[in-house]
N, C-alpha and C positions, 0 to 999 in steps of 0.2 A: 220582198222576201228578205229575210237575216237569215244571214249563215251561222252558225255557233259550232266552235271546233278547238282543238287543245293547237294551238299557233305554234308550238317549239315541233311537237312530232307529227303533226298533219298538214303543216303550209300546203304540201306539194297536191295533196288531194284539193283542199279547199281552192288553190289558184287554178288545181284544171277543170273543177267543178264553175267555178266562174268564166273561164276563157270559154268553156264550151256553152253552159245554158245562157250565161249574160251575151258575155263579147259575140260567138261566132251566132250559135241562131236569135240572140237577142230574145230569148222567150222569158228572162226573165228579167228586174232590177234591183239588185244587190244594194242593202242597205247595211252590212255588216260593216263590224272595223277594220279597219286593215291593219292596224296593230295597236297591242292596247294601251289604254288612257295613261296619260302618263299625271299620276295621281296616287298617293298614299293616303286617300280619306275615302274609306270604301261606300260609305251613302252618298259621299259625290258621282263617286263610279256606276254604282245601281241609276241613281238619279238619272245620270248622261246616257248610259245605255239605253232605258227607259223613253227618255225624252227625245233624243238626237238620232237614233238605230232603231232600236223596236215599234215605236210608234208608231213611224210613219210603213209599218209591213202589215200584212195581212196574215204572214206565216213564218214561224221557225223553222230551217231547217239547222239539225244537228248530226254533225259528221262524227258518227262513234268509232272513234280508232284505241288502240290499246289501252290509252292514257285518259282518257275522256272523259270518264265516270267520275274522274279524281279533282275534275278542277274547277273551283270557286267559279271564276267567271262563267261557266257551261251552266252552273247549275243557279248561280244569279239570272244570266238569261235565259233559260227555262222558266224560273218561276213568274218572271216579268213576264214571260208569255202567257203564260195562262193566267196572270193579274190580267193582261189582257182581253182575253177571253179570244186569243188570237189562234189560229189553227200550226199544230207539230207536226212535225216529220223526220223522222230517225234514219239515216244512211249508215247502212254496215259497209264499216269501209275495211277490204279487201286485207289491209296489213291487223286486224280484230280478233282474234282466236275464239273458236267455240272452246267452252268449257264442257267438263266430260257429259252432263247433261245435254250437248247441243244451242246452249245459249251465248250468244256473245258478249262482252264486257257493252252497258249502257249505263249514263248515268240513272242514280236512282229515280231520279223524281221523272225523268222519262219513262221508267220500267213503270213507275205505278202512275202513269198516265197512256201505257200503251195498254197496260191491264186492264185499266177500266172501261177502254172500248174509246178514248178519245185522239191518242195519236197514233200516228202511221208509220208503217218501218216499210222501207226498200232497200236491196241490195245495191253497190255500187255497179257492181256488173248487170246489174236489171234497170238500171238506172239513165232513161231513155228519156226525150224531150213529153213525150206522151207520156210514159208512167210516171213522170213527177209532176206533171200537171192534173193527171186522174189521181194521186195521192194527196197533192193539196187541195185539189176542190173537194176530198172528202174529207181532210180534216178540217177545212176553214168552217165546213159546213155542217160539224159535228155540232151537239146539242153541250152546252157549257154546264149542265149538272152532270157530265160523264168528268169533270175536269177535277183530279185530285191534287189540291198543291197544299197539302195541312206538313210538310217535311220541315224544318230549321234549313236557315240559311248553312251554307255549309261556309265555315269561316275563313278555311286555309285550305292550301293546298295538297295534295294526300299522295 
């Protein structure tokens, strides 16, 4: 599994998201960065993330916290995902605000990949050893014509 999450205002989610499903029940292996590439050539950085992190997983997860939607690297590894053809899953994380529609901030090319019926969202507080493994076996196991990734890289940070 890769984790994908905005590192400056979600560390604290992402590191208890690992101590609990990697470290304490060991139900999963964490393939994300622990902090990023230290690199100014961004087809290098797609490239390493690609090759070194995403590849070797079966599935995205993406911690949507306030800031999420906004950043370059979240929405590079997303699309890498589904160049993939690798299965997503979306965690509303708790610090998110629903918008007055009842929506929470996601990034985009998640929203129109949970649209189309290919990735999966769970709540942080529904977010149990069981329902994240009933959510990634449904999305690893989705059909890749539900996979929309026709968006532009997103270049900067927002």
């Amino acid at each position: 599994m890769f984790v994908s999450y905005h590192h400056g205002v979600d560390q604290w989610y992402a590191d208890e998201f690992r101590r609990f499903f990697c470290d304490q029940f060991e139900a999963f292996t964490d393939n994300s960065l622990e902090r990023a590439l230290n690199s100014d050539d961004d087809t290098y950085i797609r490239w390493s993330i690609k090759q070194n992190y995403i590849r070797g997983s079966s599935c995205t997860v993406v911690s949507c916290g306030p800031q999420t939607r906004w950043r370059k690297y979240v929405d590079w590894e997303i699309k890498t995902t589904l160049d993939l053809s690798h299965g997503l899953v979306g965690i509303w994380l708790p610090n998110n605000p629903c918008d007055m529609g009842g929506q929470f901030h996601k990034p985009d090319r998640l929203q129109d990949n949970f649209t189309s019926g290919y990735a999966e969202f769970i709540r942080w507080d529904s977010c149990t050893v069981l329902n994240l493994q009933q959510a990634i076996e449904r999305a690893v196991n989705r059909s890749s014509l539900l996979i929309r990734n026709e968006r532009s890289l997103r270049q900067r940070n927002g």
